[in-house]
C-alpha positions as CSV (number, residue, x, y, z in Angstrom):
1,X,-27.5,45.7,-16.7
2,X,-26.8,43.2,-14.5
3,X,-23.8,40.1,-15.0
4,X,-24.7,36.4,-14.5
5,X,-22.8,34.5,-11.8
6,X,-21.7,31.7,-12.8
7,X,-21.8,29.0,-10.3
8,X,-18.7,27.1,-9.9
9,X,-16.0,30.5,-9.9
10,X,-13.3,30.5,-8.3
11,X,-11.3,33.5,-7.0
12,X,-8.7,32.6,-5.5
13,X,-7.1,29.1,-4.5
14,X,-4.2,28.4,-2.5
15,X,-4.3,24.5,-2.4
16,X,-5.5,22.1,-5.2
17,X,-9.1,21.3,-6.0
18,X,-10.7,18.8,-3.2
19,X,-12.3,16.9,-6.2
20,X,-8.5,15.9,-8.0
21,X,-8.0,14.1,-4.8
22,X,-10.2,11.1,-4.5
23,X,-7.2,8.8,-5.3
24,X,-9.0,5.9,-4.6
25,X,-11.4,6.3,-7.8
26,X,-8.4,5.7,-9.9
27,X,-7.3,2.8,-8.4
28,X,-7.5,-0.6,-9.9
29,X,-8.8,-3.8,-7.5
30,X,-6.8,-6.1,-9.1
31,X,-8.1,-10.3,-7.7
32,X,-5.4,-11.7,-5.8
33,X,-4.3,-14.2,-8.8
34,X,-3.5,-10.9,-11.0
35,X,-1.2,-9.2,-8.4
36,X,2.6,-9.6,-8.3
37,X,3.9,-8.8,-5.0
38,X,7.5,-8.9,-4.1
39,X,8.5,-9.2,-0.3
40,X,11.8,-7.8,0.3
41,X,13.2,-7.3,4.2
42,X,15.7,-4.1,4.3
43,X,16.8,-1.9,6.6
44,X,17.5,0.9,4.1
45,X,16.5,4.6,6.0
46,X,15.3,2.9,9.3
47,X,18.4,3.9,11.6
48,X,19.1,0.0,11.3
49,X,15.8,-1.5,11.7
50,X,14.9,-4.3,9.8
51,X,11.5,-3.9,8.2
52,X,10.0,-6.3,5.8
53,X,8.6,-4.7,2.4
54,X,5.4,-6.2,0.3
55,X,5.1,-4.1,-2.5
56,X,3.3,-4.5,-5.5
57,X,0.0,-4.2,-4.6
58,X,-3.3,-3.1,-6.9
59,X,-5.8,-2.7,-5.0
60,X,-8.3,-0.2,-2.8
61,X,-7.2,1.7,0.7
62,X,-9.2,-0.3,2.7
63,X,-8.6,-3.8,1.2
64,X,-4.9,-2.8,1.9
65,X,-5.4,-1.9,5.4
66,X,-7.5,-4.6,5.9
67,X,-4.9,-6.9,4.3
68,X,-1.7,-5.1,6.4
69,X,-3.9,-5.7,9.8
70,X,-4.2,-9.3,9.2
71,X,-0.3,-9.5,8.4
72,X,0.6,-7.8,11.4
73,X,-1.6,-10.3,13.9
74,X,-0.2,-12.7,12.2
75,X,3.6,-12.1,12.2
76,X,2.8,-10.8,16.1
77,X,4.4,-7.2,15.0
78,X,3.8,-3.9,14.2
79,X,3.4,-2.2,11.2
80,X,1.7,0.0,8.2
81,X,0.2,0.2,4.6
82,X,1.8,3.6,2.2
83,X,2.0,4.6,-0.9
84,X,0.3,0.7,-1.9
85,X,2.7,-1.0,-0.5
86,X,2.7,-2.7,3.6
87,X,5.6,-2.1,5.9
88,X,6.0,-5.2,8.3
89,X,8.2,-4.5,11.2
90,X,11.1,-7.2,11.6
91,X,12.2,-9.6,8.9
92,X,9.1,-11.9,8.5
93,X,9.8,-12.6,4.7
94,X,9.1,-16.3,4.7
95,X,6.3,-15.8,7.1
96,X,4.4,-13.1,5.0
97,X,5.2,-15.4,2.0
98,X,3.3,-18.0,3.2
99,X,0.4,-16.0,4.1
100,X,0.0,-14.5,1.0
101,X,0.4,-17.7,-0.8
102,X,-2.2,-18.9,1.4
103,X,-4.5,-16.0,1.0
104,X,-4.0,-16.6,-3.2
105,X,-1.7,-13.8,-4.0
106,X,1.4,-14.3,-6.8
107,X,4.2,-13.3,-4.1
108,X,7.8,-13.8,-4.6
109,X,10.7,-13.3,-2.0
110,X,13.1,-10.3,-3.9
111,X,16.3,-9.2,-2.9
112,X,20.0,-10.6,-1.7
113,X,19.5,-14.3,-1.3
114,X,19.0,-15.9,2.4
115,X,20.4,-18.9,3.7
C-alpha cells in the first residue's frame, strides 16, 4: 500500500515562509489628504548629523521611494525611505513642509520649536 504525498509538505524550514513576507499586500495607500505626516529634524543616533524625519506615511514601497527621490532633488541632499518613514539628510524641515503642502499632503513641523 502505497501513502499519498501531499503537495505542499514541508520538512524542514530554517527561515519563515516566503509567502508571510509580501509586506506590501498589507499596506494601506492612503490619498495624500488622509495622511498625517510629521517632519521632525534630529540628530538622535547619527554621530551628530542632523537628519530631517517625515514620518507618518500610509502608503506603497514604491510611492514612497518615488516620493523620497523627489524630496531629495528637491532639498539638493541625500537621503532614504525605511520602515514608512523618509530620512532627509540636513535639516530641511521648512523646506520639505512646503513640498508636501504643495504636493497635498496634511504635514505638520513636530518637535522642539525653531526660531
Amino acid at each position: 500500500m502505497k501513502k499519498a504525498m501531499t503537495k505542499n509538505r514541508v520538512v524542514y524550514r530554517e527561515f519563515g515562509a516566503p509567502e508571510e513576507d509580501d509586506t506590501d499586500q498589507n499596506q494601506v495607500d492612503l490619498p495624500p489628504q488622509q495622511q498625517n505626516i510629521r517632519i521632525q529634524a534630529t540628530r538622535r543616533g547619527r554621530g551628530g548629523k542632523t537628519v530631517t524625519e517625515v514620518t507618518g506615511f500610509q502608503t506603497t514601497s514604491e510611492n514612497l521611494a518615488k516620493l523620497t527621490k523627489q524630496l531629495k532633488n528637491q532639498c539638493g541632499t541625500g537621503g532614504t525611505a525605511k520602515d514608512q518613514a523618509i530620512e532627509i539628510q540636513g535639516d530641511c524641515t521648512q523646506k520639505i513642509l512646503q513640498i508636501l503642502i504643495g504636493l497635498g499632503y496634511k504635514a505638520k513641523i513636530s518637535g522642539a520649536a525653531r526660531p
